[in-house]
MARBA-3410 file (N, C-alpha, C, O; in Angstrom, 1 decimal):
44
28.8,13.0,-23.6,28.8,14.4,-23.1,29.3,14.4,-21.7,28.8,13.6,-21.0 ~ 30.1,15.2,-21.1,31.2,15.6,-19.7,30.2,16.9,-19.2,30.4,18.1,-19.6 ~ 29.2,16.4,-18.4,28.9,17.9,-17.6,30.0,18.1,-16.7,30.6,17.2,-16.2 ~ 30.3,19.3,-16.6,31.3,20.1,-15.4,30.6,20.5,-14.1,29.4,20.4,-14.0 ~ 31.6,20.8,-13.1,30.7,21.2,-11.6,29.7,22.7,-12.0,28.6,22.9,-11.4
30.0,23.3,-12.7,29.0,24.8,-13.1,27.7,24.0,-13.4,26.8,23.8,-12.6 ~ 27.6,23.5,-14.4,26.4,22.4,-15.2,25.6,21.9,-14.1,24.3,22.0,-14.0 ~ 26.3,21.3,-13.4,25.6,20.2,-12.2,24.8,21.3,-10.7,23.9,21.1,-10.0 ~ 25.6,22.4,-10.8,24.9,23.3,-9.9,23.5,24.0,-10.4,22.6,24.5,-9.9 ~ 23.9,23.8,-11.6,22.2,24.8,-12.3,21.1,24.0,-12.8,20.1,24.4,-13.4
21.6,22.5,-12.5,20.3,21.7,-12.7,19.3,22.1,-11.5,19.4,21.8,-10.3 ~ 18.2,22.7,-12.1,16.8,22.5,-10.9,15.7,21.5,-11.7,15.7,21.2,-12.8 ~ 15.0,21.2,-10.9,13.6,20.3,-11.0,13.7,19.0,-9.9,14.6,18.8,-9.1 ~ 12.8,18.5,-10.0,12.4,17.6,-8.6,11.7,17.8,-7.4,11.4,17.0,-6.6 ~ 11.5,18.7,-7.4,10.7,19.5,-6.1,9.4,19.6,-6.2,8.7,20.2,-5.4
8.9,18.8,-7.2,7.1,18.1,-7.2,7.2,17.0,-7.5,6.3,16.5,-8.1 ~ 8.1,16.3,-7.1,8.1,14.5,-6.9,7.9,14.4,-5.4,7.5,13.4,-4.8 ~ 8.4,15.9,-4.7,8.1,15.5,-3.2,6.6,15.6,-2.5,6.0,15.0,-1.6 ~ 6.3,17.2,-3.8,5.1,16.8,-3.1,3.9,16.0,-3.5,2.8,16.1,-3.0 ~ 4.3,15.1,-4.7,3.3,13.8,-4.7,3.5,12.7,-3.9,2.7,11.8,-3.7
4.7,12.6,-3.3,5.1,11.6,-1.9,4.3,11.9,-0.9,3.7,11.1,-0.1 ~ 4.2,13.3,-0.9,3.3,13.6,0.4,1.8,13.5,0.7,1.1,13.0,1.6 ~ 1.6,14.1,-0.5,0.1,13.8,-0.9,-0.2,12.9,-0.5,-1.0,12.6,0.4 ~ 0.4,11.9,-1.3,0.4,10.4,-1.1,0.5,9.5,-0.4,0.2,8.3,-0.6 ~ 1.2,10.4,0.8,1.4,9.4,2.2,0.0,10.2,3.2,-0.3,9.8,4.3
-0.4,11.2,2.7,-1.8,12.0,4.0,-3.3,11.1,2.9,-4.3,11.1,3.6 ~ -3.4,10.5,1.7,-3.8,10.1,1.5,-3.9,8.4,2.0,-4.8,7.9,2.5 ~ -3.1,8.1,1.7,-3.1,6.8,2.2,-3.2,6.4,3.7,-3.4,5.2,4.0 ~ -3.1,7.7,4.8,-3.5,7.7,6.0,-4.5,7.9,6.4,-4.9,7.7,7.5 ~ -5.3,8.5,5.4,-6.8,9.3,5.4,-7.8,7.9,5.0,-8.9,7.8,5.6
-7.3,6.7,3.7,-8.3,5.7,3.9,-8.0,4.9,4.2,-8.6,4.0,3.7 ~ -7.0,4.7,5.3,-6.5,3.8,6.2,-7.6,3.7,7.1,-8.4,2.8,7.1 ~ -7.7,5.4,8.0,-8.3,5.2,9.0,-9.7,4.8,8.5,-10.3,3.8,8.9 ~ -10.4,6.0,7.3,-11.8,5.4,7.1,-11.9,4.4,6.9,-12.9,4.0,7.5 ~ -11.3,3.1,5.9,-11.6,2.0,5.9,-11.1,0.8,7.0,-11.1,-0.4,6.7
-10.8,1.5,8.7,-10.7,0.9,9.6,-12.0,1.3,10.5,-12.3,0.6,11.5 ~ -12.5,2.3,10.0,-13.4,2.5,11.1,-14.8,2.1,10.2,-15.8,1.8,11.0 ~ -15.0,2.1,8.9,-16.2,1.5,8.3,-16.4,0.1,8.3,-17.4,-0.5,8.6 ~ -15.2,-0.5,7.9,-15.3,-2.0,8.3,-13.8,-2.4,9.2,-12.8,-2.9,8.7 ~ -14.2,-2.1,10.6,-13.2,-3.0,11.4,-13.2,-4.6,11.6,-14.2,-5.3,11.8
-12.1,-4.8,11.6,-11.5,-6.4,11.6,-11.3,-6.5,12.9,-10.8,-5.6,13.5 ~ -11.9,-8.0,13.8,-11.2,-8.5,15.0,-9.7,-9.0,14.8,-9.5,-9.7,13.9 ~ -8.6,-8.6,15.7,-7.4,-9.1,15.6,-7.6,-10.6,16.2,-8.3,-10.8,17.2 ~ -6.6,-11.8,15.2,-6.6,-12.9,16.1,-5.6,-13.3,16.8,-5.8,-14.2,17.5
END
C-alpha cells in the first residue's frame, strides 16, 4: 500500500507516549532523591 503526502498529514496519535516519558522521568527523580536521603551511601 502507497500512502500519499494528504495520508501522512492526517495521521494523529503519539501525544501520550510523551506524556508517560515524563511521568516517568518526575518519577524516577522523585525516588532517586527519597532513596538517597533514606539510605545514603559514603562516596569512595
Amino acid at each position: 500500500m502507497i500512502i500519499n503526502d494528504e495520508n501522512l498529514n492526517n495521521i494523529q496519535g503519539g501525544g501520550w507516549k510523551m506524556v508517560a516519558v515524563g511521568v516517568g522521568m518526575i518519577l524516577t527523580i522523585i525516588v532517586g532523591i527519597a532513596d538517597g536521603y533514606m539510605r545514603p551511601l559514603k562516596c569512595n
